[in-house]
TIPAFI-602303 format. One record per atom (N, C-alpha, C): chain; residue number from 1; residue in one letter; x, y negated, z. Coordinates in steps of 0.02 Angstrom, whole numbers, m for minus. Each point is the difference from the previous one (the first is absolute). Example, Ala and Ser with C-alpha at 12.3 -4.5 7.8 and 13.67 -1.06 7.14 Angstrom:
REM residues 2
 ch   i aa   east  north     up
  A   1  a    660    284    390
  A   1  a    m45    m59      0
  A   1  a     45    m60      0
  A   2  s    m18    m53    m36
  A   2  s     42    m59      3
  A   2  s    m39    m55     37
//
This chain:
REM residues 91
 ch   i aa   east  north     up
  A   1  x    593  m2274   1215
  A   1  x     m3     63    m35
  A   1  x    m27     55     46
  A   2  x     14    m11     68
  A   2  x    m25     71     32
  A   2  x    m68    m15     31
  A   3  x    m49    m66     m8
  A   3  x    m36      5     17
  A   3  x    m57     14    m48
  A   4  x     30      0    m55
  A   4  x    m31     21    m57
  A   4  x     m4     63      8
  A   5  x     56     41      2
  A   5  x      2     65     m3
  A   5  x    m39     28     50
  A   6  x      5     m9     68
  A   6  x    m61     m6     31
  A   6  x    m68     m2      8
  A   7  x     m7    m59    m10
  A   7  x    m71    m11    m58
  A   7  x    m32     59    m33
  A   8  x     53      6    m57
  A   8  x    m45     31    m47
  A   8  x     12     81     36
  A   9  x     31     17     32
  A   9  x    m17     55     54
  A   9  x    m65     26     29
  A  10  x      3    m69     47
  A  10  x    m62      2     37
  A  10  x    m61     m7    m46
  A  11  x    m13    m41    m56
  A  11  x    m55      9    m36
  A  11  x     m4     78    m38
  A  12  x     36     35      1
  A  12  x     m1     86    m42
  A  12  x     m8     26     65
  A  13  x     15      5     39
  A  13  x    m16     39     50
  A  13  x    m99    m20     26
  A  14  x     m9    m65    m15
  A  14  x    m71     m9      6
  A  14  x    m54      6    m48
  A  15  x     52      1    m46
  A  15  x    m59     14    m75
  A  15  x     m4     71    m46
  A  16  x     60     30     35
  A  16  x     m5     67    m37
  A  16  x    m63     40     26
  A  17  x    m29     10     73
  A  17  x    m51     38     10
  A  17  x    m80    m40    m41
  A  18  x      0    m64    m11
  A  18  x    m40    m42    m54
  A  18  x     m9     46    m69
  A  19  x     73     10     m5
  A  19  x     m7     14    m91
  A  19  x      7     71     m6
  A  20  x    m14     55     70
  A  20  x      3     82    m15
  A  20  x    m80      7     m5
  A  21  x    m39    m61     45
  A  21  x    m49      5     21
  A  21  x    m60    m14    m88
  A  22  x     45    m39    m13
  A  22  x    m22    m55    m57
  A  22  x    m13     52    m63
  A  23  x     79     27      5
  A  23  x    m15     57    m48
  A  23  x    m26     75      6
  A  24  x     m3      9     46
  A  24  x    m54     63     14
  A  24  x    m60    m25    m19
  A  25  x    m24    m63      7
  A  25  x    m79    m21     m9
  A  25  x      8      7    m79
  A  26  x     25    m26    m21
  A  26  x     m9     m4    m71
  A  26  x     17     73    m31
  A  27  x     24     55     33
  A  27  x     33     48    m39
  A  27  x    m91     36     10
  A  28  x    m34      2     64
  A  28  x    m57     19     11
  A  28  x    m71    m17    m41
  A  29  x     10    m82    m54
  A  29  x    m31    m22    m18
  A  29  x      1     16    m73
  A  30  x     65      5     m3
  A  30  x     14     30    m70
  A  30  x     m8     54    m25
  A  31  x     19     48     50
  A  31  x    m12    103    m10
  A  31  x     70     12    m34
  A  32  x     10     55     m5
  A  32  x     51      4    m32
  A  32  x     m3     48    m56
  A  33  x    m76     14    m18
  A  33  x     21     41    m62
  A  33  x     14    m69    m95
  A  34  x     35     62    m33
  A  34  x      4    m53    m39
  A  34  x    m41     21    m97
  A  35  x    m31     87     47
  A  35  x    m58    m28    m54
  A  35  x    m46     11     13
  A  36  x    m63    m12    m32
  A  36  x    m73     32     39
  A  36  x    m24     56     m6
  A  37  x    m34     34     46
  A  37  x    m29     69     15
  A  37  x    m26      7    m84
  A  38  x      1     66    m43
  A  38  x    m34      5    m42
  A  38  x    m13     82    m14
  A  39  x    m19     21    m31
  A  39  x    m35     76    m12
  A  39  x    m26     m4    m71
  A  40  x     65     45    m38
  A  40  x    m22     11    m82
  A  40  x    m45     72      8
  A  41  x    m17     35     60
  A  41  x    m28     25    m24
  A  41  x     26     79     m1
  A  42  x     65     m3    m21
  A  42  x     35     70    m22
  A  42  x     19     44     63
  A  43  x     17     75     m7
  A  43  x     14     13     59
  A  43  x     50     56    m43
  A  44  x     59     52     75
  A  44  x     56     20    m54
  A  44  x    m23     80     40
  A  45  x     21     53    m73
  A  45  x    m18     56      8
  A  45  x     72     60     13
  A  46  x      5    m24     73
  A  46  x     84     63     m8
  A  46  x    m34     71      1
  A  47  x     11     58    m50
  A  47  x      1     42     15
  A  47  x     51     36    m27
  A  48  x     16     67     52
  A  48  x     79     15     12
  A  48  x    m28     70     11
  A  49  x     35     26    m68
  A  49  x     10     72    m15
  A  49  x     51     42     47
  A  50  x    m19     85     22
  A  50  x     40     15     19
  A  50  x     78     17    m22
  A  51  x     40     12     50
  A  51  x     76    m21    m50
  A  51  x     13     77    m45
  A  52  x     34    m21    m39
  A  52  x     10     60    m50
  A  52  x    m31      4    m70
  A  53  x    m69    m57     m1
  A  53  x    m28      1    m46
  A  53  x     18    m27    m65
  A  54  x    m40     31    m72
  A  54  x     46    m47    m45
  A  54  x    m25    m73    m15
  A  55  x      0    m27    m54
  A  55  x     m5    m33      0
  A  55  x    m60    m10    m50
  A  56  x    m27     54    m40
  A  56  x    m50     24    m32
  A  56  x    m40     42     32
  A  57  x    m17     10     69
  A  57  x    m30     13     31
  A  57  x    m22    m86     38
  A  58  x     47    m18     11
  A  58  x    m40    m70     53
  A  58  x    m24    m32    m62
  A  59  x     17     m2    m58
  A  59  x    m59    m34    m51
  A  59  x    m56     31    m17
  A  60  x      2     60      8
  A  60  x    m55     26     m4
  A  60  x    m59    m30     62
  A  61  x     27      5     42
  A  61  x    m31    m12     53
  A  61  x    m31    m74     m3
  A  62  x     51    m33     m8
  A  62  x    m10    m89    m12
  A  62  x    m68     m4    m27
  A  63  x      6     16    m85
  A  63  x    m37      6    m49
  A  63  x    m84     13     34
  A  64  x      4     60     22
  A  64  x    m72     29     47
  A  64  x    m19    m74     39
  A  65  x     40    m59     44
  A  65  x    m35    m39     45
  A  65  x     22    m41    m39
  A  66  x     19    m33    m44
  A  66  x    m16    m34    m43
  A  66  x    m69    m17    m47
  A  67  x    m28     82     m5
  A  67  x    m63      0    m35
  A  67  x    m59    m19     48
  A  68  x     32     20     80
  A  68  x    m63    m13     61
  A  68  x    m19    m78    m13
  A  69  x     70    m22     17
  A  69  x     m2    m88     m9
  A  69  x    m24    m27    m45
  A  70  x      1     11    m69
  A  70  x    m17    m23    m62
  A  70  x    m80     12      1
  A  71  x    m10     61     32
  A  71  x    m98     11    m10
  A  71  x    m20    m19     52
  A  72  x     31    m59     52
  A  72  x    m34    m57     32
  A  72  x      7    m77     m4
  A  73  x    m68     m3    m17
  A  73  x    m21    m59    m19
  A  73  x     20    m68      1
  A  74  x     29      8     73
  A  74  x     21    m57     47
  A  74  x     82     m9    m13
  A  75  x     24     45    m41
  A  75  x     76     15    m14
  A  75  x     11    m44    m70
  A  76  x     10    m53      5
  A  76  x     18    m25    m74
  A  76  x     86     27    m56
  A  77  x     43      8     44
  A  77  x     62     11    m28
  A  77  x     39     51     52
  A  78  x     37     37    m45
  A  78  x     38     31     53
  A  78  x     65     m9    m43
  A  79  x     75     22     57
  A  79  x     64      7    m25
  A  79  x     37     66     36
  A  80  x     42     17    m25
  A  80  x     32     44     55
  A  80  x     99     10    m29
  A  81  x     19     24     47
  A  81  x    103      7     10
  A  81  x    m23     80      4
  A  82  x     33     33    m27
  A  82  x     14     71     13
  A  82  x     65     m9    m11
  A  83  x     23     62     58
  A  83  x     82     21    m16
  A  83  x      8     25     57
  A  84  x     67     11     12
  A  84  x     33     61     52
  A  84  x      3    m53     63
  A  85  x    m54     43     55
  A  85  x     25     m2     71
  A  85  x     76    m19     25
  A  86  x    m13    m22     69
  A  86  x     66     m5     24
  A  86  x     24     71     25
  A  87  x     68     19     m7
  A  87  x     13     61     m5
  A  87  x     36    m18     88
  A  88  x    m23     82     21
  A  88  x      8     21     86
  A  88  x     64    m10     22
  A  89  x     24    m47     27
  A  89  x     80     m1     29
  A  89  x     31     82     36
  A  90  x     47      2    m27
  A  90  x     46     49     32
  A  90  x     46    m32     61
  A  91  x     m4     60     45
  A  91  x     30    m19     69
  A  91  x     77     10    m23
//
């Protein structure tokens, strides 16, 4: 029994730097992303009103670069979130 235990000692102590080695190769061969690079194309438009404003004022505003985007060509669709800013923490 203990030369077993032994044994299988001495073989982990000789095969573990085998199988860090083993699997780094393969982790290198593999990559690790798990999806592929792609580009729809879209890009995102933050713009951030000064604070105080209403909220019929930043649509107003929206509305105006909404029409920029729409009268270019290259712009197939647009979307947009309006609503209230994050409000200024108090000390």
């Amino acid at each position: 029994m203990r030369r077993s235990l032994h044994a299988s000692a001495r073989a982990r102590r000789c095969c573990a730097p085998y199988s860090i080695v083993a699997s780094y190769a393969c982790y290198r061969a593999l990559g690790s992303d798990l999806l592929p690079a792609f580009d729809e194309g879209g890009f995102v438009l933050d713009y951030v009103m000064p604070p105080g404003s209403s909220l019929q004022e930043t649509n107003r505003v929206l509305r105006h670069i909404e029409a920029i985007l729409r009268a270019t060509p290259e712009v197939e669709s647009t979307s947009r979130r309006t609503g209230p800013g994050a409000r200024p923490r108090r000390p």
